[in-house]
DSSP file (Angstrom, degrees, kcal/mol; ACC not computed):
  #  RESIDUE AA STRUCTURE BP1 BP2  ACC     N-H-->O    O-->H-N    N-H-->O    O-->H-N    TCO  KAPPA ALPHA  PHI   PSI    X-CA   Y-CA   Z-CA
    1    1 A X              0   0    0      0, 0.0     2,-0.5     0, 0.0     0, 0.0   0.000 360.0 360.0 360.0 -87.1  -22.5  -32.9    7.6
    2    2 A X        +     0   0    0      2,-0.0     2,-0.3     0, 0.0     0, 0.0  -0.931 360.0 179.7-106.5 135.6  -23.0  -29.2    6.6
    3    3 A X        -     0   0    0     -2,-0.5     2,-0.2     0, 0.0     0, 0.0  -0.930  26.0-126.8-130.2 142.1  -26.0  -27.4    6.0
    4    4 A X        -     0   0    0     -2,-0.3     2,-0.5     1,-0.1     5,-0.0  -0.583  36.7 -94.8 -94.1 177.9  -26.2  -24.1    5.1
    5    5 A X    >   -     0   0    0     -2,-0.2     3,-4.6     1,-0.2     2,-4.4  -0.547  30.5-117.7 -98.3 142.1  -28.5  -21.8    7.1
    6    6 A X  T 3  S+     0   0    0     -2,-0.5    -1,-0.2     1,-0.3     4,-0.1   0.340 116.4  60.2 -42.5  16.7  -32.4  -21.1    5.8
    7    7 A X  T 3> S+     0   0    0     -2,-4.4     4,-2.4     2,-0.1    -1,-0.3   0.252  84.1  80.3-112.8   4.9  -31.3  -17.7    5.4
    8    8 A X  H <> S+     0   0    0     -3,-4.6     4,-1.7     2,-0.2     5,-0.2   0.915  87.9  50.6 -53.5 -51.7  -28.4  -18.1    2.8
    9    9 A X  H >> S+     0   0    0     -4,-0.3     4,-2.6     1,-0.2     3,-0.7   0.950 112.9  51.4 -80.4 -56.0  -30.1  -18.3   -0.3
   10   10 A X  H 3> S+     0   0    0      1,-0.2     4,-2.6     2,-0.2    -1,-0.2   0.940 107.7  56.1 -37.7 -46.3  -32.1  -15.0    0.8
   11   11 A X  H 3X S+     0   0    0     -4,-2.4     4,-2.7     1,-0.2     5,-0.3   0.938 109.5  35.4 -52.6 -40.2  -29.1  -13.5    1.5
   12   12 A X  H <X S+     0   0    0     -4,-1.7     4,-2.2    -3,-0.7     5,-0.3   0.853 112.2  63.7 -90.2 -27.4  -27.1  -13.8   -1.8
   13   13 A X  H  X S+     0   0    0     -4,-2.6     4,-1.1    -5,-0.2    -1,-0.2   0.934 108.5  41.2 -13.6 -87.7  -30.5  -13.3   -3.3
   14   14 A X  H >< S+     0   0    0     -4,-2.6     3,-1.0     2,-0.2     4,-0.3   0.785 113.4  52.7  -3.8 -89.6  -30.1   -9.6   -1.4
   15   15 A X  H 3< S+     0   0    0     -4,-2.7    -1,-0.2     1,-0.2     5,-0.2   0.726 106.5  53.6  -4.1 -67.0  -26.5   -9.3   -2.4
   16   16 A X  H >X S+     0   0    0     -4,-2.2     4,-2.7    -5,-0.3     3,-1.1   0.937 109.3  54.4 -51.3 -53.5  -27.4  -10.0   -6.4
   17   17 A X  T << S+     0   0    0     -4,-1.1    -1,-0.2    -3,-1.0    -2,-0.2   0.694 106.4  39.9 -56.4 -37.5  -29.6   -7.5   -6.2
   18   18 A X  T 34 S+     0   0    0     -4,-0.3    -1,-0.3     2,-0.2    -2,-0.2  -0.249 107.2  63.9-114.0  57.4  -27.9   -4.8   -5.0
   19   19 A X  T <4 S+     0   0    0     -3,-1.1    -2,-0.2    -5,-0.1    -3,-0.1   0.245 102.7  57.8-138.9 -63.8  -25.0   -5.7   -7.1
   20   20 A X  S  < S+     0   0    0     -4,-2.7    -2,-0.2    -5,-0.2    -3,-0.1   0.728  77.0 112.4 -61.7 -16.6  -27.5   -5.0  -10.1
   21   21 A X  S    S-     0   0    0      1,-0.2     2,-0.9    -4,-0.0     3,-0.1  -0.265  74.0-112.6 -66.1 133.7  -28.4   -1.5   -9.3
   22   22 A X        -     0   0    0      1,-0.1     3,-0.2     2,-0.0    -1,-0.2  -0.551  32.5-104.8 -77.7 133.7  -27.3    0.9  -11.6
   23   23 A X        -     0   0    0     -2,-0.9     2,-0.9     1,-0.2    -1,-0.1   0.353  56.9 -81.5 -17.9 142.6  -24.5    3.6  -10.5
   24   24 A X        -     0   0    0     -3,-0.1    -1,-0.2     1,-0.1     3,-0.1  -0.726  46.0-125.5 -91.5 129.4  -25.9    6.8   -9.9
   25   25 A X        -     0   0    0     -2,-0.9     2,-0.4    -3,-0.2    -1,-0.1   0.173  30.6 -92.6 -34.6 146.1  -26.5    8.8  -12.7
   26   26 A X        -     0   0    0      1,-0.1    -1,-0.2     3,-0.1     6,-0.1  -0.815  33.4-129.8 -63.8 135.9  -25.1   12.3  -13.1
   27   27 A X  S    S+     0   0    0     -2,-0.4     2,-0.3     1,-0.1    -1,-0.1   0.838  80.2  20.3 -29.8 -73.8  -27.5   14.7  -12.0
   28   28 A X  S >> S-     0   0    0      1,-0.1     3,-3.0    -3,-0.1     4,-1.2  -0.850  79.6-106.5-120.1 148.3  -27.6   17.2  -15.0
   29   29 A X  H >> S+     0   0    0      1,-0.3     3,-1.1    -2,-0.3     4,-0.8   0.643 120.9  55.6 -39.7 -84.7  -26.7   17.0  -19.0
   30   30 A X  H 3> S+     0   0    0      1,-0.3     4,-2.3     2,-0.2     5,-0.4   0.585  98.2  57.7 -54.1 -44.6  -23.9   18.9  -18.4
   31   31 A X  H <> S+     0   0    0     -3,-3.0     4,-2.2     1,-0.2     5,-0.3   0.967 116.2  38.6 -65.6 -61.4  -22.4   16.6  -15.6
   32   32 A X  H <X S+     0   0    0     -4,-1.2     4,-2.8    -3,-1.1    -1,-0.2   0.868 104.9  61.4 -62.5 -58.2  -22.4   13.7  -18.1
   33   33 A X  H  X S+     0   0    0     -4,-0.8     4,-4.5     2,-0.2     5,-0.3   0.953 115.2  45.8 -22.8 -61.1  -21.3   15.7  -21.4
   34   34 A X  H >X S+     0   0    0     -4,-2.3     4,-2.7    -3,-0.3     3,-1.1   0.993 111.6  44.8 -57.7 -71.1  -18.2   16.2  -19.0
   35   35 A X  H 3X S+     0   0    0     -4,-2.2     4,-1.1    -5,-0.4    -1,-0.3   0.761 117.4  47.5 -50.9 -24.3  -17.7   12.8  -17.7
   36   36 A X  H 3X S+     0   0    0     -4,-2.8     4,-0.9    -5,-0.3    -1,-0.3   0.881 109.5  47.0 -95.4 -12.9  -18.1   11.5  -21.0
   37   37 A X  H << S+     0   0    0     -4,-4.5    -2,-0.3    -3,-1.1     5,-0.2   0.596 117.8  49.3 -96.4 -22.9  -15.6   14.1  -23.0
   38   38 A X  H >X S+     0   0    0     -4,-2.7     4,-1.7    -5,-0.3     3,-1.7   0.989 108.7  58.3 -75.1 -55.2  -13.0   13.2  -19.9
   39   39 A X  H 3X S+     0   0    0     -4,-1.1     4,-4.6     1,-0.3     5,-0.2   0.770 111.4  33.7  19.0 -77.5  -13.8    9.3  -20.5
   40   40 A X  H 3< S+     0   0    0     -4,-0.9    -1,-0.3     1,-0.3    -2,-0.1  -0.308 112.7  60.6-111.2  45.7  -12.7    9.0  -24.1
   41   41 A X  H <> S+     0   0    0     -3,-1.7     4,-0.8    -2,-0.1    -1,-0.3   0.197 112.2  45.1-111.6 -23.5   -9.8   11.7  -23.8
   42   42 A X  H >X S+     0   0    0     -4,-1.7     3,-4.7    -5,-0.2     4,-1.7   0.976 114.3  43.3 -36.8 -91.0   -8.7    9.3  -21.5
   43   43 A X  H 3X S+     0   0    0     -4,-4.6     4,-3.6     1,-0.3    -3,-0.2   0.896 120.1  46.2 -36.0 -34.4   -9.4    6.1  -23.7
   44   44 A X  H 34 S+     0   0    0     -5,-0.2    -1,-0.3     1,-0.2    -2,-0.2   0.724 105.1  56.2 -87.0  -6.4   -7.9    7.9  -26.6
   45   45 A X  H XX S+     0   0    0     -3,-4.7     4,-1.6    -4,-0.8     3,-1.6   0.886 113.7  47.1 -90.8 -39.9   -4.7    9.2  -24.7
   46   46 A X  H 3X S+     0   0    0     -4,-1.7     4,-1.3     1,-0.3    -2,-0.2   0.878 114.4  46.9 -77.5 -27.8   -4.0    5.2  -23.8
   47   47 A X  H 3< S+     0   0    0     -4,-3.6     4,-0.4    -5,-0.4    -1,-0.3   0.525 103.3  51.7-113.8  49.0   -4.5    4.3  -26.8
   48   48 A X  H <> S+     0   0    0     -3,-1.6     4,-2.7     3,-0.2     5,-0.2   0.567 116.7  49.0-108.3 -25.1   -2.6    6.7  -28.7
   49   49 A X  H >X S+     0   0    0     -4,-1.6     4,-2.5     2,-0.2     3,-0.6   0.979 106.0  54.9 -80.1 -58.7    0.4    5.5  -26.1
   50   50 A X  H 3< S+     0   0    0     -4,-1.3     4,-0.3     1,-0.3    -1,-0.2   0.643 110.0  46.6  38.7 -73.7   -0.3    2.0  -26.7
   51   51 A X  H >> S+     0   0    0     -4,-0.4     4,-1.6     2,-0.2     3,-1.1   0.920 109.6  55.7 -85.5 -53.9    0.2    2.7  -30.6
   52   52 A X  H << S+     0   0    0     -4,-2.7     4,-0.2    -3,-0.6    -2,-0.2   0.934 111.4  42.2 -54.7 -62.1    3.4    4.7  -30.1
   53   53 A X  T 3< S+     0   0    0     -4,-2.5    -1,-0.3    -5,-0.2     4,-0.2   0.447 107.5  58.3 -84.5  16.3    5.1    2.0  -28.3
   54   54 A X  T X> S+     0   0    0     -3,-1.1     3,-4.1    -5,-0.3     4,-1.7   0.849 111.8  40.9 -75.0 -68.3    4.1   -0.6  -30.3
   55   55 A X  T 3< S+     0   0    0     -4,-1.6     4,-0.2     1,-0.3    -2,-0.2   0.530 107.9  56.6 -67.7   5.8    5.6    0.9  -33.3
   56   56 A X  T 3> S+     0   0    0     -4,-0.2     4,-2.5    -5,-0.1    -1,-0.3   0.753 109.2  53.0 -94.5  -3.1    8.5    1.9  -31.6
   57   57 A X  H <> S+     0   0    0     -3,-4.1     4,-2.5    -4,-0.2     5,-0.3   0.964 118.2  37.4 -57.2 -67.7    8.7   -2.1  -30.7
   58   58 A X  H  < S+     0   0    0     -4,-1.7    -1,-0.2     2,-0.2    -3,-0.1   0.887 111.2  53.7 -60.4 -42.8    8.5   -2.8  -34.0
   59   59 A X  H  4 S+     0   0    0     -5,-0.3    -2,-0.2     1,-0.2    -1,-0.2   0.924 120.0  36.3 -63.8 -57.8   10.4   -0.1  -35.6
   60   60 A X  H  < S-     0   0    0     -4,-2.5    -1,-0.2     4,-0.0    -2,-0.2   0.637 110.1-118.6 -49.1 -28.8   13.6   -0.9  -33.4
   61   61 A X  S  < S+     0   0    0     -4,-2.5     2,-0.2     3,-0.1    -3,-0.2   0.932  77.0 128.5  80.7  94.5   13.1   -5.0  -33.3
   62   62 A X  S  > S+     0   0    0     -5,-0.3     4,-0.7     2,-0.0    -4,-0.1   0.304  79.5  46.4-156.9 -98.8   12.7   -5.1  -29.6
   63   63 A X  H  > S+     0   0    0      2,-0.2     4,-2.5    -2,-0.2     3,-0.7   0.483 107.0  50.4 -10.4 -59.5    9.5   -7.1  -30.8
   64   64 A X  H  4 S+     0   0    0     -7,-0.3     2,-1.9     1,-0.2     3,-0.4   0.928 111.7  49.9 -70.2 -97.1   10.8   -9.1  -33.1
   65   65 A X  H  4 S+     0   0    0      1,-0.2    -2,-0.2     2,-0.2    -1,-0.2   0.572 109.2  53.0  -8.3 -21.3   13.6  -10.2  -30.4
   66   66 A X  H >< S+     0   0    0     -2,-1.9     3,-0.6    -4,-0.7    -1,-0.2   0.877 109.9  54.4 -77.6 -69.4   10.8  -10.8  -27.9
   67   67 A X  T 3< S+     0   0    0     -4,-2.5     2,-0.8    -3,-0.4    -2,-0.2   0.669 110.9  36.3  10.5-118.8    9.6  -12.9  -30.6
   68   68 A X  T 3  S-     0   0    0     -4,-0.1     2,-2.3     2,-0.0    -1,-0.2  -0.511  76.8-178.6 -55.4  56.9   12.5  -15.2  -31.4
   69   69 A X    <   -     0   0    0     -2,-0.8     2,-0.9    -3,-0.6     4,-0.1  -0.459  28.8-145.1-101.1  86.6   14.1  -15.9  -28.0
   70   70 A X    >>  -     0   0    0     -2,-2.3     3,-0.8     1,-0.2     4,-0.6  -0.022  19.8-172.8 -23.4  68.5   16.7  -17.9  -28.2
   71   71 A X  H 3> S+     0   0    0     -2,-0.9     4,-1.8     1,-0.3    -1,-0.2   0.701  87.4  50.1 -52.1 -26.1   16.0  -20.1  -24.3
   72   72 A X  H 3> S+     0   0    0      2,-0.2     4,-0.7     3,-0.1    -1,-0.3   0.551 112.5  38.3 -76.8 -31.4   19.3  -21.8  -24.8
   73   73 A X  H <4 S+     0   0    0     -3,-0.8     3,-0.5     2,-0.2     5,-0.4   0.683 114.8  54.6-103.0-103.3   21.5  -18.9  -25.5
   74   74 A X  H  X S+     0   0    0     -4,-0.6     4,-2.1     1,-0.2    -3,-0.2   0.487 105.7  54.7  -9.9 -57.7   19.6  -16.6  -22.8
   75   75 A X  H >X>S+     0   0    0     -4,-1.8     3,-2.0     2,-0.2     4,-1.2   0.952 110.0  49.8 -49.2 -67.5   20.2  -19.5  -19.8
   76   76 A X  H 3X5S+     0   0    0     -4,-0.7     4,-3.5    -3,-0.5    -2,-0.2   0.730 116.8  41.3 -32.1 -52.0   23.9  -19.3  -20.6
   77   77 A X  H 345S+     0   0    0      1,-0.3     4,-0.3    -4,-0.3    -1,-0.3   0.644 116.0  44.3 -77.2  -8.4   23.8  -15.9  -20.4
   78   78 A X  H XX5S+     0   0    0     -4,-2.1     3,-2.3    -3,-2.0     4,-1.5   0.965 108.3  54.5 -65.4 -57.8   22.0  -15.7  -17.9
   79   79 A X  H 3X5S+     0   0    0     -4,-1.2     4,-5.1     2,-0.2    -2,-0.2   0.912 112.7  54.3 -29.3 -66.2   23.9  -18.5  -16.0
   80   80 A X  H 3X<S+     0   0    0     -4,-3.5     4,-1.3    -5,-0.6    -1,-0.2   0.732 109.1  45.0 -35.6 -34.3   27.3  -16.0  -16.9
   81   81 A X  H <> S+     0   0    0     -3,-2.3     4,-2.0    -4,-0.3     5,-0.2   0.741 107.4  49.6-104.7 -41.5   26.0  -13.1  -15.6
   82   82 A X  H  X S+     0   0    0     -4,-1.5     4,-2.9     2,-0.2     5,-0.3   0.946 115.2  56.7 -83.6 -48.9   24.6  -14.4  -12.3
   83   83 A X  H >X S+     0   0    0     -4,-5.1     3,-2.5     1,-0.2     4,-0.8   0.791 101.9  53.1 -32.8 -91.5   28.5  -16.0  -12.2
   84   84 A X  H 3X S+     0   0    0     -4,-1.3     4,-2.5     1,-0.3    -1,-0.2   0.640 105.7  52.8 -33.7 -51.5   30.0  -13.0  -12.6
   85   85 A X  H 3X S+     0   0    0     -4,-2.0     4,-2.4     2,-0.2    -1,-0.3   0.890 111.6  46.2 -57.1 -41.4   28.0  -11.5   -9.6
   86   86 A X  H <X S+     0   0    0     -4,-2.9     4,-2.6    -3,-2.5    -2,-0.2   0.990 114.0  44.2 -44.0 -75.3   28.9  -14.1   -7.3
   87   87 A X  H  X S+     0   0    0     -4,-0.8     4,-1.0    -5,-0.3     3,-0.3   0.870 118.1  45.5 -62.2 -41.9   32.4  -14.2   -8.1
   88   88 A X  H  X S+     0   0    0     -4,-2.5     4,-1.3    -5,-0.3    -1,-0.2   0.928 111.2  51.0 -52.1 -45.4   32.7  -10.4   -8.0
   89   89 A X  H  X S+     0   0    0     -4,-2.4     4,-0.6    -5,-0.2    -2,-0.2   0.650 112.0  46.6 -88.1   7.6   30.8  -10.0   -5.0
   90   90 A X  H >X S+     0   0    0     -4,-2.6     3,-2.4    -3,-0.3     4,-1.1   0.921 112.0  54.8 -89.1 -79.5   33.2  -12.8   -3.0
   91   91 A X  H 3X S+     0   0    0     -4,-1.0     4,-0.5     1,-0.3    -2,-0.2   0.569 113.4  41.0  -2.7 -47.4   36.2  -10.8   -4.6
   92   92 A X  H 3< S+     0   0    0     -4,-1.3    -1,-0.3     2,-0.2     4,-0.2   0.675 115.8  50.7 -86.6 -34.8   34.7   -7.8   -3.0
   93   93 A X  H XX S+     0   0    0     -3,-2.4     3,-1.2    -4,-0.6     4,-0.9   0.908 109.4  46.0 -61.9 -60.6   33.8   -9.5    0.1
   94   94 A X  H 3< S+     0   0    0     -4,-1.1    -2,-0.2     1,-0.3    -1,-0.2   0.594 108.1  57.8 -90.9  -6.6   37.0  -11.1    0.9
   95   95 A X  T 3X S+     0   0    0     -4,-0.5     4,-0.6    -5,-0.3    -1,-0.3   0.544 109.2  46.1 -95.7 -17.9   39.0   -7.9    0.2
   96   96 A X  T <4 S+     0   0    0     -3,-1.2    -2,-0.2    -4,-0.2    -1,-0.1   0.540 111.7  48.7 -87.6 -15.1   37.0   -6.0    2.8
   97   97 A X  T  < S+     0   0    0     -4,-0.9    -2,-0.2     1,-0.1    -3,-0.2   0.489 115.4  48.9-102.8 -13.4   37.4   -8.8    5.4
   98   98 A X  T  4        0   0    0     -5,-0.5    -3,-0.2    -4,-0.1    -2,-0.1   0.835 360.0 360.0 -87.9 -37.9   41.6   -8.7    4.4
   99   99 A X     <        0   0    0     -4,-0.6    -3,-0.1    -5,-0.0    -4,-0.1   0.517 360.0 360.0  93.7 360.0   41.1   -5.6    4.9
């Protein structure tokens, strides 16, 4: 039915291989020093935001509410609210078409 062709398996071979190479290097110590002190003020700026708004999660109960989510009470309200946009925007509708 299907065959692949006698040059597949070389191919992804290829592929693998130059997949594997390692990234080129910075040139000189300096280039790297740099790239690595931007790096981790990076990593440390996300996760210092990261840690802010978790505890501001926590500290307000946002979290806790995420938490404990009432699926029954949320459809109604949901259900209410999507009413209310209907029925407002036919209200709105029929008062532009009345004129």
């Amino acid at each position: 039915m299907y065959e692949t062709s006698p040059e597949f398996t070389d191919q992804v071979m290829q592929r693998l291989t130059m997949a594997k190479r390692p990234a080129q290097s910075p040139s000189t110590p300096s280039e790297h020093v740099v790239l690595n002190f931007f790096t981790r003020q990076k990593q440390f700026v996300h996760f210092a935001v990261a840690g802010a708004a978790t505890y501001l999660f926590v500290a307000t109960g946002i979290l806790q509410s995420l938490v404990s989510v009432d699926t029954l009470r949320l459809e109604i309200e949901m259900k209410m609210r999507v009413h209310h946009v209907v029925t407002t925007g036919i209200e709105w509708l029929t008062q532009i078409i009345q004129g």
